[in-house]
N, C-alpha and C positions, 0 to 999 in steps of 0.2 A: 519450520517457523519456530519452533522448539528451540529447538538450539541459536537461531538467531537471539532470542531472550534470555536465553538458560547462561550459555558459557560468559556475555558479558557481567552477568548479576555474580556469576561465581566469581570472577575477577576481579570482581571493586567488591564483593568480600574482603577482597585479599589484599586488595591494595596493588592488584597487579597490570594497571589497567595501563593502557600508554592514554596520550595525550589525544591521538583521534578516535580511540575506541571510547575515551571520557565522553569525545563531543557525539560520536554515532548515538551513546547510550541516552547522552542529552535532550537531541534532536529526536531520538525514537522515544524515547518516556513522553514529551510533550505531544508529539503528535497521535502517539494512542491515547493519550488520554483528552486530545480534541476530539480526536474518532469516537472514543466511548460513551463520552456529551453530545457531539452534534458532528456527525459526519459531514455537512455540509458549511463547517465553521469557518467562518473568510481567514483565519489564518492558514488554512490546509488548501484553499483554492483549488478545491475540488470540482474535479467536469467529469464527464463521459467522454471515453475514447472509444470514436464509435467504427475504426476497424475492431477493434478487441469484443468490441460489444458484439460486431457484426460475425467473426468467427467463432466465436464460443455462444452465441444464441442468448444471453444474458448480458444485460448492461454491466460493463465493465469500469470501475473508477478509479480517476489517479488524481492523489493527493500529494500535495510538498511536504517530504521531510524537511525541505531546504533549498532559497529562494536566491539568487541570485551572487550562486558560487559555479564555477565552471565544475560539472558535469554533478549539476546539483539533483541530490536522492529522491525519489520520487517511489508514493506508496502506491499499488494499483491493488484492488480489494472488488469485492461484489457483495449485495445482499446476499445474506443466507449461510447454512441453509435454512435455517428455522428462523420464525418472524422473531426482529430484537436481535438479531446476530447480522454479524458482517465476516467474511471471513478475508484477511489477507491472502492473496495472492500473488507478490515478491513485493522486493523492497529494490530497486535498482536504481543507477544512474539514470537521468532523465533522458531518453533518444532522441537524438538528433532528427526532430523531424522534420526539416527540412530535406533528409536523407530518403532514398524511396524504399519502402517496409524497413522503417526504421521500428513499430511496435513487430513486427514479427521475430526481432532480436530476444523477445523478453521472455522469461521463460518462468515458469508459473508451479508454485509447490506444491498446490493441490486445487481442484475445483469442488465447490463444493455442487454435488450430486444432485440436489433437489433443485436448485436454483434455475436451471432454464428447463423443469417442467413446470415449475409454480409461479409466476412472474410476481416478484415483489410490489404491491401498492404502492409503498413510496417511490418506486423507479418509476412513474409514470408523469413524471414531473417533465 
């Protein structure tokens, strides 16, 4: 996750950014910083993806970097670990769900540890 923030901020440093890494950075600045206001902000049109939720024993969520571009980014995140955090969990093209275990393509940077022994209060929505 590191480095998905790290090497683009060092390259618009520099002036070295190309024209889709400008708009990834774009589209990832605005939508963490909806995450960090209100996770469940109508422009992120955030849900439960309840195979994801249903394999890793914690509600799993997937928010839009970006809405109605072919094979548009898609944030998937969980509470935790500690109350007041959310932790990313990839940043991917959106899966074809129509496709069958189309979320089991996704693959996940880290989970956070605490999270499906302590169920988040607000995940009970």
């Amino acid at each position: 996750m590191e480095a998905l923030w790290k090497e683009p901020l060092d390259k618009s440093r520099r002036n070295k950014l190309s024209s889709d890494e400008r708009n990834f950075l774009d589209k990832w600045s605005k939508a963490l910083e909806y995450l960090s206001q209100n996770p469940k902000h109508p422009g992120l049109q955030t849900h439960e993806i309840d195979d994801l939720s249903r394999k890793f024993g914690v509600k799993v969520w997937q928010s839009y970097l970006e809405n109605n571009t072919p094979g548009a980014g898609r944030i998937f995140w969980a509470y935790g670990p500690s109350r007041q955090q959310i932790t990313i969990l990839a940043v991917e093209r959106h899966p074809e769900s129509g496709k069958r275990k189309a979320y089991e393509r996704i693959r996940f940077s880290s989970f956070p540890q605490s999270a499906a022994k302590s169920k988040n209060p607000r995940d009970k929505k």
